[in-house]
C-alpha positions as CSV (number, residue, x, y, z in Angstrom):
1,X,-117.8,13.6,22.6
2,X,-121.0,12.0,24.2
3,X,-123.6,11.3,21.7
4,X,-126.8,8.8,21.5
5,X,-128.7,11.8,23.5
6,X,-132.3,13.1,23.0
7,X,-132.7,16.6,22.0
8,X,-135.7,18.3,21.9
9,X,-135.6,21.3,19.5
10,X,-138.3,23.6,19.1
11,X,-138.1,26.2,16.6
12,X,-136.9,23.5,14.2
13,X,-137.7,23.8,10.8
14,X,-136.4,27.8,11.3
15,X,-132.8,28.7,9.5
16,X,-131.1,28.4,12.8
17,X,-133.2,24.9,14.0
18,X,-132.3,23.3,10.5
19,X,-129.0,23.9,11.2
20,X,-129.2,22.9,15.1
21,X,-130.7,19.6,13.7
22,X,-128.1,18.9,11.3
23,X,-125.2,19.0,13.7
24,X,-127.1,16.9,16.2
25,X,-128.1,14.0,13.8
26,X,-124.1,13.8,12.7
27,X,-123.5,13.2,16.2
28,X,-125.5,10.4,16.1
29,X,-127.8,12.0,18.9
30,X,-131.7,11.3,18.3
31,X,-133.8,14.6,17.5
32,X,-137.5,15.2,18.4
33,X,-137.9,18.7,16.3
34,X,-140.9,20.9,17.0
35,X,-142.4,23.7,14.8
36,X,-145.7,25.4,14.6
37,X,-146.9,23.7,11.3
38,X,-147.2,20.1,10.4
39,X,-147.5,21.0,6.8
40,X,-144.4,22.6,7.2
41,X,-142.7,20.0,8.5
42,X,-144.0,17.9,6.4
43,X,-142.0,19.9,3.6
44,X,-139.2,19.8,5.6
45,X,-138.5,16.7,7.2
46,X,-137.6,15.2,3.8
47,X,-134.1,16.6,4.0
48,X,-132.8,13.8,6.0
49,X,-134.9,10.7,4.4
50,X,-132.9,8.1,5.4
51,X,-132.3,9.2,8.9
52,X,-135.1,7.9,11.4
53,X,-132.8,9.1,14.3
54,X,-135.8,12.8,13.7
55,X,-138.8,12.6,15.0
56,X,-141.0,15.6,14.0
57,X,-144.3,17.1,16.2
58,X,-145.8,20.3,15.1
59,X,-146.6,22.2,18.3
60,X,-147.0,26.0,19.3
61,X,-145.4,26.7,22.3
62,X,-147.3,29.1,23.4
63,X,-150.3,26.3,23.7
64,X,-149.8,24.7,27.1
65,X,-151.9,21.7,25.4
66,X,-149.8,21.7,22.4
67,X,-146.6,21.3,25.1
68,X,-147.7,18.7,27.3
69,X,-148.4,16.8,24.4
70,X,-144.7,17.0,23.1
71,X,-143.7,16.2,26.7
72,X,-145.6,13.4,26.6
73,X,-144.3,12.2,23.1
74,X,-140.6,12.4,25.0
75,X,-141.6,10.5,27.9
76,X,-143.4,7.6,26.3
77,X,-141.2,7.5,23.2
78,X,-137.6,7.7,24.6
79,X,-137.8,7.7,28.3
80,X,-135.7,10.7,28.9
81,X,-134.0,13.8,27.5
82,X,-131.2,15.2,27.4
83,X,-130.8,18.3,25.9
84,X,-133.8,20.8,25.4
85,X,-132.9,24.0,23.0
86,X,-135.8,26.2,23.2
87,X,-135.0,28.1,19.7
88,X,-138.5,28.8,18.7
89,X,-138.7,32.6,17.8
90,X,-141.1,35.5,16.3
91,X,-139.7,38.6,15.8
92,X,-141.7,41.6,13.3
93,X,-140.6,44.7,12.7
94,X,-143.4,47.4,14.5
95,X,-143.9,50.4,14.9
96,X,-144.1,50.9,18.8
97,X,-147.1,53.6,19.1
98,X,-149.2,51.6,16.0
99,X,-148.5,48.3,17.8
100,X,-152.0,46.6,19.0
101,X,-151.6,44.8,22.6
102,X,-152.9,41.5,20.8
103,X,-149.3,41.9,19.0
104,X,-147.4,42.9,22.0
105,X,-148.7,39.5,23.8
106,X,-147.9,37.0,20.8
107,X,-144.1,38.4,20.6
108,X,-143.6,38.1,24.4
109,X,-145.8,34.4,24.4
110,X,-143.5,32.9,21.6
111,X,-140.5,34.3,22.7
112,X,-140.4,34.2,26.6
113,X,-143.8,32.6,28.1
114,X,-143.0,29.1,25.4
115,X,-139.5,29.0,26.5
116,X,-141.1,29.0,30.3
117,X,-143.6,26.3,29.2
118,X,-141.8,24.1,27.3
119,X,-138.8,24.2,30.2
120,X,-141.5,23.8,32.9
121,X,-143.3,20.6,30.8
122,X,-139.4,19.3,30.5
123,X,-137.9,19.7,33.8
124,X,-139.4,16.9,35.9
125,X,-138.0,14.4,33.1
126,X,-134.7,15.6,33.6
127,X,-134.9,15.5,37.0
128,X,-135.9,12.7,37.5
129,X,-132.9,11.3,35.3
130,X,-130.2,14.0,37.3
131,X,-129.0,15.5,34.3
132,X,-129.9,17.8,31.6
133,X,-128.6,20.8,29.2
134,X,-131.6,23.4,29.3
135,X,-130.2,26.0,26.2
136,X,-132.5,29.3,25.7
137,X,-132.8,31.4,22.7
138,X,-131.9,34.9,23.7
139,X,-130.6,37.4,21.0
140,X,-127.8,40.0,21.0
141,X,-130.6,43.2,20.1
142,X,-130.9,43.0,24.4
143,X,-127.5,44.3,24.3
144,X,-128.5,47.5,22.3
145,X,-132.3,47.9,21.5
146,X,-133.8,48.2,18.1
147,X,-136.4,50.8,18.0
148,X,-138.5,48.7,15.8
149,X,-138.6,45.2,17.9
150,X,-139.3,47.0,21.8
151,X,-141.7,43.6,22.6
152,X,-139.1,41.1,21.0
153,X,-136.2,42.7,22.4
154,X,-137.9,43.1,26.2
155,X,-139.0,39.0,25.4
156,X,-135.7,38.2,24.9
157,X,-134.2,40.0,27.7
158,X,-136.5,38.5,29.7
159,X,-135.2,35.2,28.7
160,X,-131.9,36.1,30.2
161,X,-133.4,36.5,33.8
162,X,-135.4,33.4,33.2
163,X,-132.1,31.6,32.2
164,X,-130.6,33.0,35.4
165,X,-132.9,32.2,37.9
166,X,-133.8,28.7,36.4
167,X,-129.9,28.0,36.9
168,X,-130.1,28.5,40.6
169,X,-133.1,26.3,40.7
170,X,-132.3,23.2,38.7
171,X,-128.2,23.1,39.9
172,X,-128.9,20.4,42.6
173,X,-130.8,18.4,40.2
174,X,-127.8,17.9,37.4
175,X,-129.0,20.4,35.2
176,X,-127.3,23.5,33.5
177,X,-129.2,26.1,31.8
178,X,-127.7,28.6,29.6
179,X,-128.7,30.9,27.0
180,X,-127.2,32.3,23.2
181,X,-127.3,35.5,22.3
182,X,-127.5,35.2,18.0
183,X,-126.8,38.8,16.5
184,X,-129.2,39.0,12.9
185,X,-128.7,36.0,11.8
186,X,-129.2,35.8,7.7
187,X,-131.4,33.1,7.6
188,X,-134.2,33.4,4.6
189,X,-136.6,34.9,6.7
190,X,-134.4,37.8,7.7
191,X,-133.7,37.9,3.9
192,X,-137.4,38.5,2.5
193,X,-138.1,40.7,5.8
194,X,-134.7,43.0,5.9
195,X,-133.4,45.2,3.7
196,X,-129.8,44.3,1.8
197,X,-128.8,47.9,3.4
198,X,-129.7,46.5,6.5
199,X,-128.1,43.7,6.7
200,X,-125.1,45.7,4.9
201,X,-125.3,48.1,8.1
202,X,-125.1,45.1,10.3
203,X,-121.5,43.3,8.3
204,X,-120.1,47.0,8.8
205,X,-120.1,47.1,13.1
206,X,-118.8,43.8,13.5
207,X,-115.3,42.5,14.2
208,X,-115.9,40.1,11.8
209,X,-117.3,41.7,8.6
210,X,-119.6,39.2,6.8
211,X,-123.0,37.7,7.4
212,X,-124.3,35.7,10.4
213,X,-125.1,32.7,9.0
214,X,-127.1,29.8,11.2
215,X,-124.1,27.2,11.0
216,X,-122.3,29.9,13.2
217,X,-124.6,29.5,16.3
218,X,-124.6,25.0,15.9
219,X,-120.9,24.8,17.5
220,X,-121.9,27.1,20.4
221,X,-124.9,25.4,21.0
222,X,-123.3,22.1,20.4
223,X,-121.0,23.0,22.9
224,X,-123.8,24.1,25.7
225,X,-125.0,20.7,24.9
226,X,-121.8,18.7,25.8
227,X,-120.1,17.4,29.0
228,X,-117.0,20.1,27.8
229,X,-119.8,22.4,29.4
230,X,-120.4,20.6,32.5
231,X,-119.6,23.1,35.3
232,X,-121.0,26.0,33.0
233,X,-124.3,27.2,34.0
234,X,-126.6,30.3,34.1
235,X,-124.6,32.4,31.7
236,X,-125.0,33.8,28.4
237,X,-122.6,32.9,25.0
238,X,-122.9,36.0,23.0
239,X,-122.4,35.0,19.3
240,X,-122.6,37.9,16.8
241,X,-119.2,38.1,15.3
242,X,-118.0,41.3,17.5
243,X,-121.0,43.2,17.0
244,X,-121.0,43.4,21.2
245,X,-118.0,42.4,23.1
246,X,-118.4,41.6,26.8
């Protein structure tokens, strides 16, 4: 398995990015991981003290200053990259009537436009290394709708066409570009923000009958990530234990 890579992971210090990070570092693979917060993680980057294979910049991706600075960071400090999972991800529950346009813009910003600027700050470094693994954040609500999450779900369906067409452009460059659709994935944000019913509701459809947990999406990721997913590009990896079956 190829290691020694740089991976830029945005979305980092989330449920699903700590776990992203985790299985990255024990592949001996160097992490840059981005988050909104620098006092988050601060907080955070403690779990791995002896590991200075993390590097940590708080950025929003949604700020095209905030993103040209992280692409900046990558260039100076390692010279390339490798892998770039766009993972960063907002998603309230709203009532679609009471929701304010202001509202409607930051879901489709954090969850679609930041994917396209943190790809677009990215791409010229991978290109002009010829290679790359481009892996975008989708989520398996695009399969189904949720009445409560119409800006998330049509940001995250949006991500699929992005991921599509992004494919097509990047294939004579050495670069794949994928995407992960997560069902609800009980990290401990969907905890304090869902309802045990909920989440009860969501065990009860799927094949598999227990929890999403973050670990769950690392291997498929891991695996967009690696040279076993060389000739695999512009498709989606639907990972929500049977909830959807395609």
């Amino acid at each position: 398995m190829n290691s020694n890579r740089v991976v830029l992971i945005t979305g980092a210090a989330g449920g699903i990015g700590t776990a992203l990070v985790g299985r990255f570092l024990s592949n001996n693979d160097t992490v840059l991981a981005t988050d909104l917060d620098e006092e988050v993680l601060k907080g955070w980057r403690p779990r791995w003290p002896q590991d200075a294979r993390i590097v940590t910049a708080a950025a929003d991706v949604c700020s095209e200053e905030d993103v040209e600075r992280v692409a900046r960071l990558v260039r100076e400090r390692f010279g390339r990259l490798d892998v770039l999972i766009n993972c960063a991800g907002y998603f309230p529950v709203l009532d679609f009537e009471a929701m304010t346009t202001a509202q409607w813009r930051r879901i489709i910003d954090v969850n679609l436009t930041g994917t396209y600027l943190m790809t677009r700050a990215l791409v010229p470094l991978m290109k002009e290394q010829g290679s790359g693994r481009i892996i975008n954040f989708s989520s398996a609500s695009i399969y189904t709708g949720v009445a409560e999450q119409v800006a998330y779900v049509a940001a995250k369906a949006g991500v699929i066409g992005f991921t599509r067409s992004l494919a097509h452009a990047l294939g004579d460059h050495g670069i794949t570009v994928n995407s992960i659709t997560p069902g609800l994935t009980a990290t401990q944000a969907v905890r304090d923000n869902f309802p045990e019913a909920f989440l009860q509701g969501q065990r009860d459809v799927r094949a598999l009958h227990r929890d999403e947990e973050p670990e769950d999406l690392a291997g498929p990721v891991f695996f967009l990530a690696s040279d076993d997913a060389a000739f695999l590009t512009g498709q989606t990896l639907n990972v929500d234990g049977g909830s959807s079956m395609h």
